[in-house]
C-alpha positions in Angstrom: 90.7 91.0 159.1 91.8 94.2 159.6 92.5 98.1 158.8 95.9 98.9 157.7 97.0 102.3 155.8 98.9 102.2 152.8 101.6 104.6 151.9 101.6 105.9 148.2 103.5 108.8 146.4 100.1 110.9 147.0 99.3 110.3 150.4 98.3 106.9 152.4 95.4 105.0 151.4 92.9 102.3 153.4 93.1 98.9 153.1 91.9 95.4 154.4 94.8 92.8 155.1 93.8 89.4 155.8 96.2 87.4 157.7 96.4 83.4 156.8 96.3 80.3 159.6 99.8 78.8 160.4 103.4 79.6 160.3 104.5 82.9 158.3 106.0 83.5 155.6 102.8 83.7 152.9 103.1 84.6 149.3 101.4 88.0 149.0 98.1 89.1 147.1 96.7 92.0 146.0 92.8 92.1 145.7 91.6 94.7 143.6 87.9 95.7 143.8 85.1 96.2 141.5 83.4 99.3 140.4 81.4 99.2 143.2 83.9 99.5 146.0 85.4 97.9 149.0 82.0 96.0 150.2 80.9 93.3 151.5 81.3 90.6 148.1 85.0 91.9 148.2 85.8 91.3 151.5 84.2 88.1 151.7 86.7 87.3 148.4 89.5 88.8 150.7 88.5 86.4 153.5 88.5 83.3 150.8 92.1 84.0 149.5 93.5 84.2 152.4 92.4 81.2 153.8 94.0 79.2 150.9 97.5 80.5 152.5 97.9 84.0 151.3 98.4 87.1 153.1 96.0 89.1 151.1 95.4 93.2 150.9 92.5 94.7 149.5 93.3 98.7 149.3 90.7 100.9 149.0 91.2 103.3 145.2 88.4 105.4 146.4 90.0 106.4 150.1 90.5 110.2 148.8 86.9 110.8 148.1 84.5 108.1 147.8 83.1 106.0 145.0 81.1 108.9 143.3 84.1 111.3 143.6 86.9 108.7 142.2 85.1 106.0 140.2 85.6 108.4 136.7 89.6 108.9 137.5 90.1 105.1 138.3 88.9 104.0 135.1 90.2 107.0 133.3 93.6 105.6 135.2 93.1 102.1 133.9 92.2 102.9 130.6 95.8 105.1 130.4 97.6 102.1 132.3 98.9 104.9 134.6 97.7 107.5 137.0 97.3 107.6 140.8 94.7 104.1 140.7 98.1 102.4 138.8 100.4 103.9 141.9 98.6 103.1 144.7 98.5 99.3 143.6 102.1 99.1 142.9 102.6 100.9 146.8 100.0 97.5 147.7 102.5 95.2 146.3 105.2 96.8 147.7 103.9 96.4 151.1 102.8 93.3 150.8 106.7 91.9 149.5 108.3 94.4 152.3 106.6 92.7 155.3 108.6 89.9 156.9 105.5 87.4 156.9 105.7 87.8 152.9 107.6 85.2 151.4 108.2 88.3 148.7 106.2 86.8 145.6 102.7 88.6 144.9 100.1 87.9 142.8 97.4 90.0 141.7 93.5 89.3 141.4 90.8 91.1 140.5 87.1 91.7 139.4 85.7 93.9 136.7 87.2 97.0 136.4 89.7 95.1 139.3 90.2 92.3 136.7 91.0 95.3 134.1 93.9 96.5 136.9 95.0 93.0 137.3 95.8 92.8 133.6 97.7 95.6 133.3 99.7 95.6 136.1 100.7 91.4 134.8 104.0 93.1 133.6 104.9 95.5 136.4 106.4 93.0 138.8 103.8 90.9 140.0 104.6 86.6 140.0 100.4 85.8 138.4 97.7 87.4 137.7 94.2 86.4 137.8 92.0 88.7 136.1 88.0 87.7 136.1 85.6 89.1 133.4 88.3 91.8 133.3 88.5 94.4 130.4 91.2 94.1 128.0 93.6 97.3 127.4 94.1 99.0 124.4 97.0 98.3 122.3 96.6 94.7 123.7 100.3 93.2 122.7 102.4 96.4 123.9 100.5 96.1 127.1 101.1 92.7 128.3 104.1 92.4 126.8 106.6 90.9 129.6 103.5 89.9 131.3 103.6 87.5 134.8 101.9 84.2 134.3 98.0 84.9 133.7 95.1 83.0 134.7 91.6 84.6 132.9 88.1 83.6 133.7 85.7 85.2 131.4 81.6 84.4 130.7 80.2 84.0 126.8 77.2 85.8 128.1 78.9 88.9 129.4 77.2 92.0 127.0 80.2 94.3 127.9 82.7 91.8 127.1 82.1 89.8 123.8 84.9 87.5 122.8 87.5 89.1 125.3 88.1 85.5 126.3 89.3 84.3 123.3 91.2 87.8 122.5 93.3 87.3 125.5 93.9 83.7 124.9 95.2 84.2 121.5 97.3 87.4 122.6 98.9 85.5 125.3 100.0 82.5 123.6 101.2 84.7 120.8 103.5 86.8 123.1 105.0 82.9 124.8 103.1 84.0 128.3 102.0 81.4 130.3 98.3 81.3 130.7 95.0 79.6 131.3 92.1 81.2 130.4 88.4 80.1 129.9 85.4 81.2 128.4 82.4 79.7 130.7 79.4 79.0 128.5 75.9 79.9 130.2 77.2 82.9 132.2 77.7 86.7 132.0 79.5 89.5 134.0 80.2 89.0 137.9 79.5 85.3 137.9 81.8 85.2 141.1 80.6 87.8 143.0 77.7 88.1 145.2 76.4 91.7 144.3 73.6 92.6 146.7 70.2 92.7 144.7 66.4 93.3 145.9 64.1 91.1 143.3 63.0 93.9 140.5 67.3 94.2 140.9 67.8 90.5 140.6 65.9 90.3 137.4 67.4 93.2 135.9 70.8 91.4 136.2 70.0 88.2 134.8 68.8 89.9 132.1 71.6 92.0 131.1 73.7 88.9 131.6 75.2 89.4 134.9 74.7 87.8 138.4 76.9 84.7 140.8 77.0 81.1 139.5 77.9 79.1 142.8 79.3 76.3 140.2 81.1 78.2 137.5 82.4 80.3 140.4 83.9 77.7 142.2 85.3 76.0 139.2 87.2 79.6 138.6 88.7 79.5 141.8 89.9 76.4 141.8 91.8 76.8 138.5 92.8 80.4 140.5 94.4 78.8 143.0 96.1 75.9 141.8 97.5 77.9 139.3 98.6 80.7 141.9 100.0 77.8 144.0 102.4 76.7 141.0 103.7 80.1 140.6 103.8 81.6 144.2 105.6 79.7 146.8 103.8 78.2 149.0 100.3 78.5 148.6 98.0 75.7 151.2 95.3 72.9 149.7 92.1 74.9 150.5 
């Protein structure tokens, strides 16, 4: 794992590239973060990805200013379905597909307000898209018009996210885009990521419906990645 800078229309950004075992080219893909940041859960997830075969960059949104400073503008970003957040994910792809150990086709994946990003940018030029427990955009049909191949993961316990499961599943197979996406029963928000929690913290997650589910976390990544490997070249057993 290491540093590497991004350039974007506003000035270069951090980010983590992972580099895959074996003999380049890899498809590409772009890991976008959580609320909470570049940490330790997302690097881990960095880490995992690419050691299915991908070469796998995880820029940092809040490089110009920290979480508390940018966490309002990125969702205000995601919510318009533009801005600098939008930008400076598109420069990430760009990257990635520029670099001679890309093969050229990208996918996108991301968690929470990442999942949110990973939806809306489906139709800007991305090969899949793998959104988990992500929001869904306004104006639902006009934004994923055109969209990539999506593969959804959602829980029927998430409180913030009631039925988006089935929302998406119905939009995509009414606009002809080829998806997978399931609804786990029994689980909430962040079911597949490892947030760092004391005890009283623990608690207070289960009870709002969030926390990791080693099983229906695994079973999400392996629909994740066999669908990824059908629609990016090249993608290794894992």
């Amino acid at each position: 794992m290491s540093m590497v800078t991004v350039p974007t229309a506003q000035g270069p950004i951090d980010a983590v590239l992972e580099t895959p075992s074996g003999i380049a080219p890899w498809p590409g893909v772009v890991v976008v973060h959580d609320a909470l940041g570049v940490g330790r859960d997302i690097r881990d997830i960095t880490s995992r990805v690419a050691a299915h075969g991908y070469l796998t960059l995880t820029p940092d949104l809040y490089t110009r200013g920290g979480r508390a400073r940018c966490v309002v503008g990125t969702f205000r970003d995601l919510i318009r379905r533009r801005g600098r957040a939008v930008d400076d994910l598109l420069a990430s792809r760009d990257l990635l597909a520029a670099r001679p150990d890309c093969t050229g086709s990208v996918g996108v994946i991301g968690f929470c307000m990442g999942g949110g990003f990973a939806l809306v940018l489906a139709p800007r030029g991305f090969d899949a898209s793998a959104p988990f427990y992500g929001p869904l955009p306004r104006h639902i049909e006009d934004a994923l018009g055109g969209a990539c191949p999506i593969v959804g993961s959602y829980g029927a316990r998430d409180p913030m996210l009631w039925g988006a499961g089935r929302t998406l599943d119905g939009t995509l197979a009414r606009l002809g885009v080829e998806h997978d996406v399931q609804t786990y029963p029994g689980v909430g928000h962040s079911f597949a990521n490892r947030l760092a929690s004391g005890q009283v913290t623990g608690k207070l997650l289960r009870i709002t419906g969030m926390g990791y589910d080693r099983a229906t976390s695994e079973d999400a990544w392996r629909r994740v990645f066999e669908f990824f490997d059908s629609h990016l070249s090249g993608g290794a057993e894992g």
